[in-house]
C-alpha positions as CSV (number, residue, x, y, z in Angstrom):
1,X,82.7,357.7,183.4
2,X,85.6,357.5,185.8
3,X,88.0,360.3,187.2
4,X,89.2,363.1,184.9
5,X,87.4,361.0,182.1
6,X,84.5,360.4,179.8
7,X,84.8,357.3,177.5
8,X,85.1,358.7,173.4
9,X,85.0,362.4,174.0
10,X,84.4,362.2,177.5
11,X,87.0,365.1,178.6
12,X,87.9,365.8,175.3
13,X,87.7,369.7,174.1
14,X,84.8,370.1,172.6
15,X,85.7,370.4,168.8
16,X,87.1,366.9,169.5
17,X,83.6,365.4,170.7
18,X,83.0,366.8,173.5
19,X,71.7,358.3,180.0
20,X,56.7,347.8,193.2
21,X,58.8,345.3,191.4
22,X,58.1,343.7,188.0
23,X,59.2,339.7,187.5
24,X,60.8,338.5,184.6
25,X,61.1,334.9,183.8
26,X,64.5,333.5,182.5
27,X,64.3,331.7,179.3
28,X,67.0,330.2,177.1
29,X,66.9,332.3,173.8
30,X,68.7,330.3,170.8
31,X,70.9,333.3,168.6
32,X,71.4,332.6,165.4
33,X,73.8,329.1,166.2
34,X,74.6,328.0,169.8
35,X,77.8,329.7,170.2
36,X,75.4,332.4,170.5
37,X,72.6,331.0,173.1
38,X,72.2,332.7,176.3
39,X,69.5,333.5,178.3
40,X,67.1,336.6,178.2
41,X,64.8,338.5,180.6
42,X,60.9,338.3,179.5
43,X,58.2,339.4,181.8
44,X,56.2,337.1,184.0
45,X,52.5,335.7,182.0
46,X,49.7,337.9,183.1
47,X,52.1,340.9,184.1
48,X,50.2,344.4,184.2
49,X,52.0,348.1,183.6
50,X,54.5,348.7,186.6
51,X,55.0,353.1,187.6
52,X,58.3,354.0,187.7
53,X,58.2,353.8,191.4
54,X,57.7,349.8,191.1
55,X,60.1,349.0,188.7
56,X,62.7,351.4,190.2
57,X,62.9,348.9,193.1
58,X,64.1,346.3,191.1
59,X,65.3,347.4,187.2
60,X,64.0,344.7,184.6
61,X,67.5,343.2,182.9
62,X,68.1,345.6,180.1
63,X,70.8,345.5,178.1
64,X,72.3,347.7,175.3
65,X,74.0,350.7,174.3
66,X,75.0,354.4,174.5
67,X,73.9,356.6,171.5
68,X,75.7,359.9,170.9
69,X,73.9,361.6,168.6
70,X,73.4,364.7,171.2
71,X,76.0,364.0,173.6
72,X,78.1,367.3,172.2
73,X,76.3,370.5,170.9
74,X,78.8,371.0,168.4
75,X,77.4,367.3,167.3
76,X,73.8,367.7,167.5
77,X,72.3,365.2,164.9
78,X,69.0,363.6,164.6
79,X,69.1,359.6,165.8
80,X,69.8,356.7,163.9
81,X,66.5,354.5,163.5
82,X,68.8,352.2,161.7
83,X,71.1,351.5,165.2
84,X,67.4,350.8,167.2
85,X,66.9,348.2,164.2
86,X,70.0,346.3,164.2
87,X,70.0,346.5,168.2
88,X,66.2,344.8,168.0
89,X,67.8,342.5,165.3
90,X,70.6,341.3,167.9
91,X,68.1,341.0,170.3
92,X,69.0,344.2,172.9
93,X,66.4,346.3,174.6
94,X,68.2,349.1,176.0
95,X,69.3,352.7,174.5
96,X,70.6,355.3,177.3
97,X,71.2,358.7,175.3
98,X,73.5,360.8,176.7
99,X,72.5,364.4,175.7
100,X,73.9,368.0,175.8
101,X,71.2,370.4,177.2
102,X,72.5,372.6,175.0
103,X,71.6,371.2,172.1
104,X,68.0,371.8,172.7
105,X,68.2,375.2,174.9
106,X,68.5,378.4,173.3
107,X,71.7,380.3,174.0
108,X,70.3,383.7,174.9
109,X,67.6,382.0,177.5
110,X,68.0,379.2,179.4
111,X,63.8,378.3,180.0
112,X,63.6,378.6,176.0
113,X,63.6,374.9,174.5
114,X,64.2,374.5,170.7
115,X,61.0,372.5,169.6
116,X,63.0,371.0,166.2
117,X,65.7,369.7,168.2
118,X,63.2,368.2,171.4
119,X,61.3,366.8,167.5
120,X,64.4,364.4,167.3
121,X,64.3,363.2,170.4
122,X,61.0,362.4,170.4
123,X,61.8,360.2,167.1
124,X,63.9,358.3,169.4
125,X,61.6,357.7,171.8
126,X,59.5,356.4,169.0
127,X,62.4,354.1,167.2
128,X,62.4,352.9,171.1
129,X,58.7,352.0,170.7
130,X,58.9,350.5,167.3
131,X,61.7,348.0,168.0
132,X,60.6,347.6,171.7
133,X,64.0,349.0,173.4
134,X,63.6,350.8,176.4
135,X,64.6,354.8,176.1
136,X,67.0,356.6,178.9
137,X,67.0,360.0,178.5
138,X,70.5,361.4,180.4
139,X,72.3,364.7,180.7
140,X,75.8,363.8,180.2
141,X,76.1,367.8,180.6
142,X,73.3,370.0,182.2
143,X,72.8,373.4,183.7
144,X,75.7,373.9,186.0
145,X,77.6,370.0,185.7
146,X,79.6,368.6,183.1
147,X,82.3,365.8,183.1
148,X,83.1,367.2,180.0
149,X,85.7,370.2,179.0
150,X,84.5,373.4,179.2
151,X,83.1,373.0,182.5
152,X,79.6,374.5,183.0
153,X,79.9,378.3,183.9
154,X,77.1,377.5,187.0
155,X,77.4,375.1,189.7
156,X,74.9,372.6,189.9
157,X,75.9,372.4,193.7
158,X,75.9,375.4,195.0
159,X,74.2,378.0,192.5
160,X,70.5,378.2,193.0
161,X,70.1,379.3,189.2
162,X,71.6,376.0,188.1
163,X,69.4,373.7,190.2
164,X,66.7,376.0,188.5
165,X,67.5,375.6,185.1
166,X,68.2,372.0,185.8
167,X,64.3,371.7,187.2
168,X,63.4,373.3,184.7
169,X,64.9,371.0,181.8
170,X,63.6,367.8,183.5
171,X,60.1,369.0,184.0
172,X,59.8,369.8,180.3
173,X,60.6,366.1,179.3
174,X,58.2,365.3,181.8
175,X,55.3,367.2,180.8
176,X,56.5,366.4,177.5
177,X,56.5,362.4,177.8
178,X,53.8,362.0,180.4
179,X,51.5,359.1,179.7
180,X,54.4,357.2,178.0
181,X,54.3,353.5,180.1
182,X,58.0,353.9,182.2
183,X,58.9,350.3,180.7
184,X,59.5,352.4,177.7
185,X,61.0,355.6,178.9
186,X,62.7,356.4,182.2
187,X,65.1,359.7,183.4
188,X,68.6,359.6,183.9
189,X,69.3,362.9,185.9
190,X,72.7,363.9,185.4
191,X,76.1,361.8,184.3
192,X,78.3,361.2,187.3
193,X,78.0,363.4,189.7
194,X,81.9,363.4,191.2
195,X,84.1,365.6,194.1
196,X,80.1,366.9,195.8
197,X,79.2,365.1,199.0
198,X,76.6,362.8,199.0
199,X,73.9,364.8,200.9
200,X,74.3,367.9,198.7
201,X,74.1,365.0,195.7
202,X,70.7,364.1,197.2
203,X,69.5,367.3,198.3
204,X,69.8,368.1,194.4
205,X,68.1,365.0,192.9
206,X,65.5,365.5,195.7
207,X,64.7,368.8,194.4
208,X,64.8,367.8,190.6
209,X,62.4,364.4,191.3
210,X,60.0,366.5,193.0
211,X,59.9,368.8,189.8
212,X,59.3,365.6,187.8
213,X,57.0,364.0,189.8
214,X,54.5,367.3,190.1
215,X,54.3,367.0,186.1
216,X,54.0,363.2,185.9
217,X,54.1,360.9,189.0
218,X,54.7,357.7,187.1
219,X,58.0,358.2,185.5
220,X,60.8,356.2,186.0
221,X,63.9,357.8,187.3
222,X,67.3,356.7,187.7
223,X,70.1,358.4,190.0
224,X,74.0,358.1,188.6
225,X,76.0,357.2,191.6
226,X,78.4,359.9,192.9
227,X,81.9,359.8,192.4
228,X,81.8,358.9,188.6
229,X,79.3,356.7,188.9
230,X,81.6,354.4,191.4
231,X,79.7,355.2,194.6
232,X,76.1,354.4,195.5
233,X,74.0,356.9,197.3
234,X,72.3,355.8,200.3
235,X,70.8,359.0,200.9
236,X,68.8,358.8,197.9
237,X,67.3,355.0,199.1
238,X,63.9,356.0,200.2
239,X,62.8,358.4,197.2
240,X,62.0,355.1,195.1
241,X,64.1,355.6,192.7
242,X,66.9,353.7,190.6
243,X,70.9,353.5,190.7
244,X,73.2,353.5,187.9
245,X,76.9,352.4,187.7
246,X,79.8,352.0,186.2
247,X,82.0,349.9,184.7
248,X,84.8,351.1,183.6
249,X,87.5,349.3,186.2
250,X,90.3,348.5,186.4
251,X,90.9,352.2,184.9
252,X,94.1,351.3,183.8
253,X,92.8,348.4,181.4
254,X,89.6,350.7,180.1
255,X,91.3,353.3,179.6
256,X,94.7,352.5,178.5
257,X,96.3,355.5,176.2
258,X,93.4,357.3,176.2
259,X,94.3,360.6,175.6
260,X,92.1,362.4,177.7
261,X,92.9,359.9,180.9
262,X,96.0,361.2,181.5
263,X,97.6,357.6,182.7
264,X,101.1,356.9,181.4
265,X,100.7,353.0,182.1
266,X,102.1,349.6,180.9
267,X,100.2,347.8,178.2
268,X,97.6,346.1,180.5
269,X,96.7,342.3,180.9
270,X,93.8,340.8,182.4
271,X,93.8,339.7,185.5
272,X,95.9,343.2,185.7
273,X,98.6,342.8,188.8
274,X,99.1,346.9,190.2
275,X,102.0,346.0,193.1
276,X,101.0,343.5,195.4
277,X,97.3,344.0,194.2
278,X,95.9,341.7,191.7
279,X,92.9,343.2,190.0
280,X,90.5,340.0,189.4
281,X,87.2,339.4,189.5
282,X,87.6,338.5,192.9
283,X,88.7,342.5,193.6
284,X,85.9,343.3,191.2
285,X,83.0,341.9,193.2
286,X,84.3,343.1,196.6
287,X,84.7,346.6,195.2
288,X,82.4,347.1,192.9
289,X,79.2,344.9,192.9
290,X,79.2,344.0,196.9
291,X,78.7,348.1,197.7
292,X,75.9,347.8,195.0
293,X,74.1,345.0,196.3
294,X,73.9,346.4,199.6
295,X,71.5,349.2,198.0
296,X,70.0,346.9,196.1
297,X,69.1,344.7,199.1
298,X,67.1,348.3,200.5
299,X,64.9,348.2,197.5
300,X,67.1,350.0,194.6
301,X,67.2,348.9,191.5
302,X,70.7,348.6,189.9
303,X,71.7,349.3,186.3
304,X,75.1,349.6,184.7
305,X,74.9,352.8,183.1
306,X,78.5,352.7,181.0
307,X,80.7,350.3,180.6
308,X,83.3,349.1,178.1
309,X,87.0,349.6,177.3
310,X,89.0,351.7,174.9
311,X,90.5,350.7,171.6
312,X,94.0,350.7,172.2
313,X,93.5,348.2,175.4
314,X,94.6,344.9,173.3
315,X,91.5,342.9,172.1
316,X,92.2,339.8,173.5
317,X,92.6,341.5,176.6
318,X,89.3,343.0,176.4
319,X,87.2,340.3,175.3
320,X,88.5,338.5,178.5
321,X,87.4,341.4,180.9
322,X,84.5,341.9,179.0
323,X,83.5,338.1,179.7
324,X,84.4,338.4,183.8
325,X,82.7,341.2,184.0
326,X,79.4,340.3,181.8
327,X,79.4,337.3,184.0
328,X,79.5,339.1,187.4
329,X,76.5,341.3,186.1
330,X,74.7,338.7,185.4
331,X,75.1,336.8,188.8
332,X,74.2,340.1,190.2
333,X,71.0,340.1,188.0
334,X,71.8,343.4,186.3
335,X,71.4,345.2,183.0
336,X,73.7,347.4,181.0
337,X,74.8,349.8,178.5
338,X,78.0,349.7,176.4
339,X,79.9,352.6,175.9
340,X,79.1,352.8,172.9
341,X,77.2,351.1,170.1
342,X,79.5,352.8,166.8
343,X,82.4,354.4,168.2
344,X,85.9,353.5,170.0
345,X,84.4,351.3,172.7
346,X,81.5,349.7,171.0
347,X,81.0,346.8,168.2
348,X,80.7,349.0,165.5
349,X,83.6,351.4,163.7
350,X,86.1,351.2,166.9
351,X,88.9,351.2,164.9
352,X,91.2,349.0,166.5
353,X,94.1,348.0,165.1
354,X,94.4,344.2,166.5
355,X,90.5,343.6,164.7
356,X,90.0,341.7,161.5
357,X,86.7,343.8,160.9
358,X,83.4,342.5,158.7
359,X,81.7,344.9,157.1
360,X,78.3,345.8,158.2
361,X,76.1,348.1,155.8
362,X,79.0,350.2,155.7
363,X,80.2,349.5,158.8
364,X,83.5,347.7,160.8
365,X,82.2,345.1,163.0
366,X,83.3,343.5,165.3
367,X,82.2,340.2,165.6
368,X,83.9,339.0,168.3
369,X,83.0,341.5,170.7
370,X,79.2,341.1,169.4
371,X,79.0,338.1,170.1
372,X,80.1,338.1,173.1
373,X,77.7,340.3,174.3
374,X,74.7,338.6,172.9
375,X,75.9,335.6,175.0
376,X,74.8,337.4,177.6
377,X,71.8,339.0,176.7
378,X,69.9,336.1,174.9
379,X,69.9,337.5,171.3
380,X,66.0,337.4,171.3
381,X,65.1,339.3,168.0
382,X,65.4,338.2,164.2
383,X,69.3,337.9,163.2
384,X,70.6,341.0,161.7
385,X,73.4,340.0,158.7
């Protein structure tokens, strides 16, 4: 998420809504007619189980979504298994969940975990193994850090009873999860990390992988880069473990009128001109995938952890970022996860005003986004209609 924001309830209030190296062979993938054919990520014949360490060094090409289901305790429902079918139908293999502790943790105790609750995300887990999408687990707010409004009473950064609590919440999932293959599952420690230096970012994540690690070794783990995500850590390069971005830029175009930005900008276009800057894809790769393949080049894998744009940017403006960047992605060799799959940045029920909608079991569609997306991700699995 990027400054001051977090996409569909991302700095709302919270009554308001408020996630060593395995080969893959590229293989054209038909999708349902050829305006739909793309190419798709498969692992190499003869391929064994990679740890989390492996794979961490360079991320398979998932691609997918953001499901909210826990991202806001005043929200806290059970997930969809219908969302992990259509997604398998459409042929994506990626959910990132971007959870509220507090949906799980008991009020009155913070080392207290509420088995009904952690139930539910187990069933996701399982939808995950059923439909064969890979799981991210993520705490979009954890013991002391939030992007979210209210902040966290705790400091993740400089209270030692947050980083404890924190600990304490990831080596639960991993005691919890341990023997699950981390092509299935992997740990997304906290959503963008912003205003901390880097080196108390990693002496954080240092601390909280260790705690994971002593419960199961294997897991995959993946680091949000600092600064909403914008910024990769090179401090964290030798712990073998992932980096996720962002894509939420230019900020004026993803986020235009929404409420919680705070930008009072002109209706945006695509290439967007800002003064005597044009914002291109040009300005995109030097800013925003160049830093990123520099990590990358040190052995990190790299996964776009959010990405998408809100519903009052004009569609047609969209769609054409959407395509520049979905193409620089996939130069770079990169996954990614929409924010989000049903909601005001996703494919499904984003009410926007500029899209003639199909329905969808009960849902607005939009099929022009879809299927732009499945363009670049293959569409491997049976069509979903």
């Amino acid at each position: 998420m990027a400054p001051t924001a977090c996409a569909e309830g991302r700095g709302l209030d919270e009554g308001d809504l408020c996630m060593k190296r395995r080969n893959f062979l590229k293989t054209a993938a038909g999708a349902a007619g050829a305006a739909l054919a793309g190419e798709h990520d498969r692992p190499a014949l003869g391929a064994g189980p990679k740890s989390g360490r492996q794979l961490a060094g360079k991320l398979p090409r998932w691609r997918g979504f953001n499901l909210q289901e826990k991202f806001n305790a005043g929200r806290n429902r059970p997930f969809a298994e219908s969302d992990f079918a259509w997604m398998h139908g459409w042929g994506f293999d990626f959910v990132r969940l971007p959870m509220d502790y507090r949906c799980w943790t008991d009020k009155n105790d913070p080392y207290t975990f509420q088995e009904k609750v952690l139930k539910e995300i187990d069933g996701a887990v399982e939808f995950g193994k059923k439909f064969g999408i890979h799981v991210s687990l993520n705490l979009h707010r954890a013991p002391g850090y939030t992007v979210a409004r209210p902040p966290e009473k705790l400091n993740l950064w400089q209270d030692e009873e947050a980083r404890k609590q924190f600990d304490a919440q990831w080596a639960m999932f991993a005691k919890r999860y341990k023997g699950i293959p981390s092509e299935r599952l992997s740990f997304d420690l906290v959503n963008e990390p912003a205003k901390v230096p880097n080196e108390v970012y990693a002496k954080v994540a240092r601390r909280v992988v260790a705690a994971i690690r002593n419960q199961d070794p294997d897991r995959l783990i993946i680091s949000d880069g600092n600064q909403w995500g914008n910024v990769p850590v090179m401090e964290l390069a030798d712990l073998s473990i992932a980096q996720s971005t962002r894509g939420y830029q230019p900020f004026q175009l993803t986020h235009y009128k929404a409420s919680w930005a705070g930008g009072n900008w002109a209706e945006p276009t695509w290439p967007l001109k800002r003064g005597s800057e044009v914002q291109d894809t040009a300005w995109l790769r030097k800013k925003y995938i160049e830093p990123w393949k520099r990590l990358e080049a040190v052995g990190v894998g790299v996964h776009v952890g959010e990405w998408g744009a809100y519903n009052r940017t004009p569609h047609d403006v969209v769609l054409r970022w959407m395509r520049d960047v979905l193409t620089l992605w996939r130069e770079a060799g990169w996954g990614w996860a929409v924010w989000n799959f049903r909601g005001s940045f996703g494919p499904l029920d984003s009410k926007r005003a500029d899209v003639q909608y199909e329905d969808f079991h009960g849902h607005a569609l939009d099929r022009k986004m879809l299927d732009l997306l499945r363009r670049f991700q293959g569409g491997g699995g049976p069509a979903v209609r």
